[in-house]
C-alpha positions, 0 to 999 in steps of 0.5 A: 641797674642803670638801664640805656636805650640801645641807640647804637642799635637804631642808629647805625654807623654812618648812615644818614641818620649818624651822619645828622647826628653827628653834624648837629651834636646835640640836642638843643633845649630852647624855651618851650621845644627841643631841637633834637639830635635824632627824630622824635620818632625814636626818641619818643618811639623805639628808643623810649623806655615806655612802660609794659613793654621790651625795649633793647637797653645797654645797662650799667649794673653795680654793687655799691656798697655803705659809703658809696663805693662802687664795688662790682660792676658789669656792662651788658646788653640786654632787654626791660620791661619797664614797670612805671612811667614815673615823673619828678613831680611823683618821686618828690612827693613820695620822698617827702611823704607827701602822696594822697592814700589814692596817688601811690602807683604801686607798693613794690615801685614805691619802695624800691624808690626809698632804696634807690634814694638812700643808695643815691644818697651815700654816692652823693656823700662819697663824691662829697667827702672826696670834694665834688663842687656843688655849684648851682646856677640859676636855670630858667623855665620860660612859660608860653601862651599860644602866640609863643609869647613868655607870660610866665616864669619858673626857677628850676629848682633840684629837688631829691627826685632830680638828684637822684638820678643825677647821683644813678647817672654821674656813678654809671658814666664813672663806672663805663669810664673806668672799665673802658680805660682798664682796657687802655683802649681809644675812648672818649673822655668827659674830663675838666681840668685843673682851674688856671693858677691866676683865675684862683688868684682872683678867687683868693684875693676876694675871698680874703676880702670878705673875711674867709682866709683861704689857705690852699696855693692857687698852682695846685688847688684840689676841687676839696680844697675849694668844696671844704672852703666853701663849706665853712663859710657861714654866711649865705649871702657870701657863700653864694657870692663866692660860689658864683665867682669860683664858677666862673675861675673853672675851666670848661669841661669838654670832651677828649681822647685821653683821660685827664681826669673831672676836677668839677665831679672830683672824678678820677675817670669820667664820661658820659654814658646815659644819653645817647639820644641827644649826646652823641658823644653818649652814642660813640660811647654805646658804640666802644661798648658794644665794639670792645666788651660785647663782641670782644674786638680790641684791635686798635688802630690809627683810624679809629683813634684819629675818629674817636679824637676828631668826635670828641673835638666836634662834640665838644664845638657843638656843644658849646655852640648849643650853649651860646644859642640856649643863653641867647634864647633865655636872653631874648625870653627874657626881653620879651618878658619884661617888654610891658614891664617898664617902670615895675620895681623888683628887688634883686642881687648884684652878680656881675660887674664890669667897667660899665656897670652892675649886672642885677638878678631879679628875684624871678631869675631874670638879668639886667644891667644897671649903667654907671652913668645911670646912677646919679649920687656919685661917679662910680669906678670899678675895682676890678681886684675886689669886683667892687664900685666905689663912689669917688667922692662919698665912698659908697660901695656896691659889691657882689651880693649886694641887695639891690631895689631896681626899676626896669627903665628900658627893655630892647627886644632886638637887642636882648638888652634889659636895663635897670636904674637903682631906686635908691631913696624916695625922691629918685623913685619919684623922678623916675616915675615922673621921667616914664610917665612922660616917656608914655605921654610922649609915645601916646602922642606918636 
């Protein structure tokens, strides 16, 4: 059971708190806060499936079966009493056998967590025979002091407890998508559709570059296809880069009245469900439910399909401006960050290029950009069709993956710019030493 809070049910339709809901989207996750779609009040509140007491739930109950399939299922209103506040810190550890005798919170809770992971488990394999994309990006935890300054950071890393849930929730939003276009009624779709023929070229061509011969046509390329791929590449560092570029070659998922299916998830059916509290796409959904399963009211009209299909183009805006603020945040952390690290060296991979200059991920997550004319051996001009630099006279190439060591030699927190120069050899470390010593000389001077 996938068990909801009842949102729908606090949150009524078109009142002032839907009307802020609806303008503002969704929730907003930025450095060390949220910026929530709905008042704390419920969704720390009412709407908090706190433990030891009854809370209004829409739950998603479902049959899965030893090769993952969905094989009953029911959609129902209803109230729990939750058992345990659990957080993913506990689960992990319990998954790995990693508890102290004196940390267990209850026998019945810890073994219902062992089934739920070998359920998780083999939805997980489903998605993954039927060729679900794994493609992990980089998600950076920034840790504040008091004066709300980053003197800290952490690589978010998925760990059982994390996919666990991922797996509980992506099965739910399948299974509420499913029952709801079985009724061929107006609903809002979470699709992402088929990658464009000549972003999978670019892919091709550098995968054949790196050795690994794709044999799948770009015009209908299958999410398998490109999972099964990936899966026989060998070689970590090639992998990574070649998930990194197909990453960028996918559409962008969005929301919509028609069900045009989820080439991401390899989903023939797909929304989103398990969060209405900061989603209001997930609010609308809870509404449909309650509206076409729960009071059996069916009638279709223009007005509700040109609502559900405006929420959905909304949501969708919102939601993309929402991402544009979160990366401008983590860019302008990240400044901050680095700010009073001028002249420290890092290791770090080359993930990006342009006609400009490399992009540089440090080991600590964090991004930079290393200019052309910063680097000093050669001149170095991109091939856009391999995503490479070559020197022009001594053929040095830099390429995607590429290790790199790098030393920050300018960070502009106004502009959220970090820049790198590529430290080479003993004498350009030299140098460059040499010029910040100076740089700080000067400055002392001011």
């Amino acid at each position: 059971g996938v068990h909801i809070a009842d949102v729908a049910h606090y949150v009524t339709y078109d009142s002032p708190l839907d009307q802020e809901a609806l303008s503002r989207g969704t929730s907003i996750y930025v450095t060390d806060r949220v910026v929530p779609m709905l008042p704390v009040e419920l969704s720390n509140g009412i709407c908090s499936l706190n433990p030891n007491v009854d809370r209004l739930v829409t739950s998603c109950i479902f049959e899965v079966d030893n090769f993952g399939n969905v094989i009953n299922s029911r959609i129902t209103k209803g109230v729990i009493c939750s058992h345990g506040r659990l957080t993913y810190t506990y689960v992990n550890k319990l998954l790995k056998h990693q508890l102290g005798k004196n940390e267990h919170i209850s026998e019945d809770i810890d073994q219902m967590l062992f089934i739920l992971n070998e359920v998780a488990r083999k939805i997980r394999k489903r998605r993954s025979r039927l060729g679900a994309l794994d493609l992990d990006s980089t998600e950076l935890k920034f840790v504040c002091d008091s004066n709300g300054k980053p003197v800290d950071i952490i690589k978010r890393k998925q760990d059982e407890g994390e996919k666990l849930i991922e797996d509980l929730m992506i099965a739910a939003n399948e299974v509420v998508s499913q029952t709801i276009e079985n009724l061929d009624l107006p609903f809002a779709y979470r699709i992402h559709e088929q990658p464009k023929s000549k972003k999978i070229e670019t892919f091709i061509r550098l995968s054949n570059h790196l050795g690994y011969h794709c044999n799948f046509s770009p015009l209908d390329v299958t999410s398998k296809d490109l999972a099964d791929h990936l899966s026989k590449i060998d070689d970590k560092n090639k992998r990574e880069i070649l998930s990194m570029v197909l990453l960028r070659c996918l559409a962008k998922a969005r929301y919509f009245e028609e069900n045009r299916k989820h080439f991401g998830l390899a989903s023939d059916s797909y929304c989103h469900f398990t969060s209405p509290i900061r989603r209001y796409p997930d609010l609308l959904v809870h509404r449909l439910i309650d509206r076409y399963i729960v009071n059996k009211d069916t009638t279709v009209t223009n007005e509700l399909k040109d609502e559900v299909a405006f929420i959905c183009e909304n949501s969708s805006i919102k939601e993309r401006r929402a991402l544009s603020i979160e990366r401008e945040v983590d860019d302008l952390e990240s400044a901050k960050y680095m700010e009073d690290k001028v002249g420290n060296i890092y290791f770090g991979m080359i993930n990006g290029m342009n006609a400009n200059g490399m992009f540089v991920e440090l080991e600590n997550g964090i991004n930079g950009f290393v200019d052309f004319e910063d680097i000093d051996d050669d001149f170095y001009v991109f091939d856009e069709q391999y995503l490479q630099a070559k020197g022009r006279r001594n053929g040095n190439k830099y390429k995607l993956g590429d290790q790199v060591k790098v030393l920050v030699s300018k960070v502009d927190v106004d502009t959220y710019s970090i820049s790198f120069v590529l430290i080479n050899d003993a004498k350009s470390l030299k140098m460059e030493n040499r010029k910040n010593r100076r740089k700080r000389k000067n400055n002392g001077r001011h």
